[in-house]
C-alpha positions in Angstrom: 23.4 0.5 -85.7 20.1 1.7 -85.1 17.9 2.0 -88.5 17.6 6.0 -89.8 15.5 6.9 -93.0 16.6 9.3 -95.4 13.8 11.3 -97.2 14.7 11.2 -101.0 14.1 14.5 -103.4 11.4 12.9 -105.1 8.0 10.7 -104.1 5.9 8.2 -105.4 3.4 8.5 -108.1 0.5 9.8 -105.8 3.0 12.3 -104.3 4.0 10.4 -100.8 7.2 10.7 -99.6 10.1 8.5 -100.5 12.4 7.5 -97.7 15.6 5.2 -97.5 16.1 3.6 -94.9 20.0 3.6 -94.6 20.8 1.5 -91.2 23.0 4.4 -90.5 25.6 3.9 -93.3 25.8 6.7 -95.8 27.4 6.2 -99.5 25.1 3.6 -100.9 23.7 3.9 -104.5 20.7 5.1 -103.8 22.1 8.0 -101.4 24.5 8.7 -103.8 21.7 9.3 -106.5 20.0 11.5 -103.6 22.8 13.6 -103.5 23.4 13.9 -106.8 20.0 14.6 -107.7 19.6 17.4 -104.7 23.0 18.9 -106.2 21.0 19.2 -109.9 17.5 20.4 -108.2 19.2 23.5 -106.5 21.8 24.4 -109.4 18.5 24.7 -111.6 17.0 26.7 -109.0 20.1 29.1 -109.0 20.0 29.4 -113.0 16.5 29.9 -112.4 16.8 33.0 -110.4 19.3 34.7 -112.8 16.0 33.9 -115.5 13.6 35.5 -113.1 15.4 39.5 -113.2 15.2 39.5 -116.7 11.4 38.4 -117.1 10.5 40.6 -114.3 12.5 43.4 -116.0 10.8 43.2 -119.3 8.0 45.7 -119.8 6.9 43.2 -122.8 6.6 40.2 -120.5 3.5 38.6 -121.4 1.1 37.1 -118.7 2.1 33.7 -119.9 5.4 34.7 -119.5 5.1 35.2 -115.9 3.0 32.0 -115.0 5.3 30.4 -116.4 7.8 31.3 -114.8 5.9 31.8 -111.1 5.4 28.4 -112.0 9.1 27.5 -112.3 10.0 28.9 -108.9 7.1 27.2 -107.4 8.7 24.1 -108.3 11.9 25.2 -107.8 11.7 26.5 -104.0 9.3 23.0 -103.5 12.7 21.0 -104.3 14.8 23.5 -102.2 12.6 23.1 -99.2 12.4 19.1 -99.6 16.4 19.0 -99.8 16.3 21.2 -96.5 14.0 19.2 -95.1 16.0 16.0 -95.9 19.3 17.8 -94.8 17.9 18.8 -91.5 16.1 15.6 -91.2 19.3 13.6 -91.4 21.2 16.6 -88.9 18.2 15.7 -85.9 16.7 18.8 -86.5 12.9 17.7 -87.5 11.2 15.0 -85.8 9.0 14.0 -88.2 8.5 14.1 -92.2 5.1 15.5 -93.2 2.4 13.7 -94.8 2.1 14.7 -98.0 -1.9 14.7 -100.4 0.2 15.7 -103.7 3.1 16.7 -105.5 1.2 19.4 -106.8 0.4 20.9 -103.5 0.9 24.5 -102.7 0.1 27.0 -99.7 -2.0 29.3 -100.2 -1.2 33.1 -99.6 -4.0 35.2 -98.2 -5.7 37.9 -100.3 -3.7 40.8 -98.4 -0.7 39.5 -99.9 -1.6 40.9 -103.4 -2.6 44.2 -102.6 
């Protein structure tokens, strides 16, 4: 069997990617803790939206409010878009996984984006 790396929905201290390589077979421990982790990351994401209308909605909604919670979906769609990476990863659909500087690391939008 010819050796195929999984990338894992977290990284390493200094934010590189984690990968398992998984000699094709799929169940081990490890991938079973993937999966299981990737299940919990976008349930929370879910909850997370049905949060989001309510903040939004609240005339009262402080500024630290809403950092707070812009900064909850940031790392919410972060996780979503690693597990979709992974996921496609594993279907052949990327070639490659991204280098990555930091866990922290964000695009930037331009300044047209905010009006």
């Amino acid at each position: 069997m010819s050796s195929v790396a999984r990338l894992l929905p977290w990284t390493t201290e200094d934010g590189k990617a984690c990968l398992l390589s998984t000699d094709g077979a799929e169940g081990g421990y490890l991938s079973r803790l993937a999966d299981e982790m990737e299940a919990v990351q976008l349930r929370l994401g879910a909850e997370l939206l049905g949060h989001v209308g309510a903040v939004l909605e609240d005339p009262k909604a402080s500024p630290t409010e809403l950092r707070f919670m812009v900064a909850r979906l940031s790392e919410s769609l972060r996780d979503a878009l690693r597990v979709a990476e992974s996921r496609g990863l594993r279907l052949g659909m990327a070639d490659d996984v991204p280098e990555e500087d930091s866990e922290d690391a964000a695009p930037t939008l331009p300044a047209e984006a905010f009006g």
